[in-house]
C-alpha positions in Angstrom: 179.2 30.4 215.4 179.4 29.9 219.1 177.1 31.5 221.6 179.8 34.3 223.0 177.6 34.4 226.3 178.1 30.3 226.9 181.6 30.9 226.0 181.8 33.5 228.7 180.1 32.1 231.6 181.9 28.5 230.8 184.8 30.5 231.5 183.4 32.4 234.5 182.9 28.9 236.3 186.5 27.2 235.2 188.1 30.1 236.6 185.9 29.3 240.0 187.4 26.3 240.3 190.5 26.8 239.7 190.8 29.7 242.0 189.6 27.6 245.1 188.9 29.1 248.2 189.7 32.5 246.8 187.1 32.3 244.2 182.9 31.3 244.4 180.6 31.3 241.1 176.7 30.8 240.6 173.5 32.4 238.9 171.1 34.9 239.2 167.3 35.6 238.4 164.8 37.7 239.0 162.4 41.0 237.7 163.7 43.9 235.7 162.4 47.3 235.9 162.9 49.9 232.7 162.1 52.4 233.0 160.1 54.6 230.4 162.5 58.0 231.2 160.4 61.9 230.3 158.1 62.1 227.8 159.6 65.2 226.5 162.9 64.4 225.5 161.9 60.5 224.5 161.7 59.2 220.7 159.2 56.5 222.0 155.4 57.8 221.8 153.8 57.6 225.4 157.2 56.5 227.4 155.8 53.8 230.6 157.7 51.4 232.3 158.4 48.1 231.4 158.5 45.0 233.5 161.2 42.4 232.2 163.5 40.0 233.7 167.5 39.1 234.5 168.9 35.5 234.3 172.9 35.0 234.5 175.9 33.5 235.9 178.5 35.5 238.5 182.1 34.6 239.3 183.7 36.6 242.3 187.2 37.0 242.8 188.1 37.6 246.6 191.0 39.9 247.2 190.9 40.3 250.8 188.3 40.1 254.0 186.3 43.1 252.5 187.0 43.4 248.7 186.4 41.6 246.2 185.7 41.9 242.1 182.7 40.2 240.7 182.0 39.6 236.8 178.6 38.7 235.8 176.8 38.2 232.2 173.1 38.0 232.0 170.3 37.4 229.6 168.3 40.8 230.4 165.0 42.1 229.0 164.7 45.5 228.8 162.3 47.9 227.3 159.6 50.1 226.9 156.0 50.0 226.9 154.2 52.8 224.5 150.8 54.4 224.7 149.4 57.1 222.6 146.2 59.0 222.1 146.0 58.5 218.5 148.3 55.2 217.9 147.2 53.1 221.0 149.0 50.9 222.7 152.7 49.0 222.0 155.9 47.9 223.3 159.2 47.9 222.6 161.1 44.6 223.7 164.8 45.0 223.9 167.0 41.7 224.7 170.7 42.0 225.9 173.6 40.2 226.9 174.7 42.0 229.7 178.5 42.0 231.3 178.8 44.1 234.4 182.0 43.6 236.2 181.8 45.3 239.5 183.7 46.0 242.8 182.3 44.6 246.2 182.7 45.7 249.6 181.0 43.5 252.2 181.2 43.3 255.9 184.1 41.6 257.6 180.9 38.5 258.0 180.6 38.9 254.7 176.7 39.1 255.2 176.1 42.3 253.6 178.1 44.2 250.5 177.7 47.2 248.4 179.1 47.7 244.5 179.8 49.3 241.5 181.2 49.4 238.0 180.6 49.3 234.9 179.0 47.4 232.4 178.4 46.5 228.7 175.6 45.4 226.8 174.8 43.7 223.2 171.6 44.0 221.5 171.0 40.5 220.5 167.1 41.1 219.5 164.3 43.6 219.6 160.4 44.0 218.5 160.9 45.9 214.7 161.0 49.4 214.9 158.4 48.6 211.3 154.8 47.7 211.7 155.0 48.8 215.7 154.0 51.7 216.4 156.4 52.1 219.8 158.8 54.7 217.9 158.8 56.0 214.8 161.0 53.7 212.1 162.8 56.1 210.8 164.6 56.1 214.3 167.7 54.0 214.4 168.2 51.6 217.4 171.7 51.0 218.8 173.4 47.9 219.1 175.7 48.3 222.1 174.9 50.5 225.5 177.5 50.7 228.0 176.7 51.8 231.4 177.5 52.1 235.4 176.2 50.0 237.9 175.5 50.1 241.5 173.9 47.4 243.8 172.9 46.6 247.5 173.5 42.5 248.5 172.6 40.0 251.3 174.4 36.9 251.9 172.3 34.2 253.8 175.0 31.6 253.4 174.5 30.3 249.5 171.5 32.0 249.1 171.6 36.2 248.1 169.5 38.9 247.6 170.4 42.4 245.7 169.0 45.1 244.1 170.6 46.3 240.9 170.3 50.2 239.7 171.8 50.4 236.2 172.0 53.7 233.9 172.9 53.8 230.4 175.3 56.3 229.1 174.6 55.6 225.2 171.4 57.2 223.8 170.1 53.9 222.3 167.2 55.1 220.3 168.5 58.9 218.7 165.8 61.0 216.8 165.8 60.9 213.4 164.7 64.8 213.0 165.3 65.9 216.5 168.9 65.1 218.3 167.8 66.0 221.5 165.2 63.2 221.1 166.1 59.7 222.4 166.5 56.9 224.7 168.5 55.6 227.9 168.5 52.4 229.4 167.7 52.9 233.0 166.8 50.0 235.5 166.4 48.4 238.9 166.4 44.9 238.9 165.5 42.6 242.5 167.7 39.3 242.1 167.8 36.5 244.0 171.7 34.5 243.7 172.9 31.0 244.8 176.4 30.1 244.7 177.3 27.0 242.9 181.0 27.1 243.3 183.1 28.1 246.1 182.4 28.6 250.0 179.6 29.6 251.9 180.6 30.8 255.2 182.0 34.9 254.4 184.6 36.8 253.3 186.2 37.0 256.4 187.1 33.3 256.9 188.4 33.0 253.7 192.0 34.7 255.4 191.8 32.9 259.1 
């Protein structure tokens, strides 16, 4: 079976080019911040946060001088990291494919640009809930989270700079005993993009 995340983003960056002026692709990287949520409503012993990371591919679609729609897909690490009194130390690694799609709205320069939207998320591996002692393995762990999304962004020509704040609305890891017990995906993630396809001098010149 196919990797569905190559499949995506090799469609992300045929689109970029066949769009033209309208349309400019390229990746993304950088840290990840989960974070470990309150103690007293979590089903992971000891909730701290977790430093992971974001790698992907982005394909914006401009609509005018100041909008424009962006889809993205990522390879994220999330997670938590555990500590308790009587179990010691763990973590809990949680690896997604990530597709946000958001809406931009820049400057008329095109230099700066807030967003938001939505995104989904598929569990494609995680440390075992068995012979961890993170959460409890009775717990079950979800396989999809679906969330909303909003972001800060720099342009300096090809070269960008953003910070991500994402909140789950799925309770990923529900109590097995205790349903208000649980878990939500909730990060911040500093990411550094570089546009491979499309122009680099703004939004705004895109319609002189």
């Amino acid at each position: 079976m196919k990797n569905p995340a190559l499949i995506f983003l090799s469609v992300l960056f045929a689109a970029g080019v066949a769009a033209g002026q309208e349309a400019t692709a390229g990746f993304k990287v950088g840290p990840l911040l989960s974070f470990g949520g309150d103690e007293a409503f979590s089903s992971i012993y000891g909730p701290q946060d977790f430093i992971g990371l974001k790698i992907g591919l982005f394909y914006v679609r401009r609509i005018s001088a100041v909008f424009s729609f962006q889809a993205e897909a990522y390879f994220a690490i999330k997670g938590v990291d555990s500590w308790d009194y009587h179990l010691g130390s763990d973590f809990g690694q949680l690896n997604y494919l990530e597709l946000p799609v958001f809406l931009n709205v820049g400057t008329a320069d095109g230099i700066l640009e807030v967003f938001t939207g939505p995104y989904v998320a598929v569990l494609i591996s995680h440390t075992p809930l068995e012979g961890h002692v993170w959460t409890s393995p009775y717990n079950e762990l979800k396989t999809n989270d679906v969330g909303a999304c909003l972001g800060l962004r720099v342009w300096l020509r090809n070269t960008s700079l953003e910070l991500q704040l994402m909140s789950g609305f799925i309770n990923i890891l529900p109590h097995y005993r205790d349903p208000d017990l649980g878990h939500y995906n909730t990060t911040l993630a500093l990411l550094i993009g570089y546009k491979l396809l499309g122009r680099s001098d703004g939004g705004a010149r895109l319609h002189r």
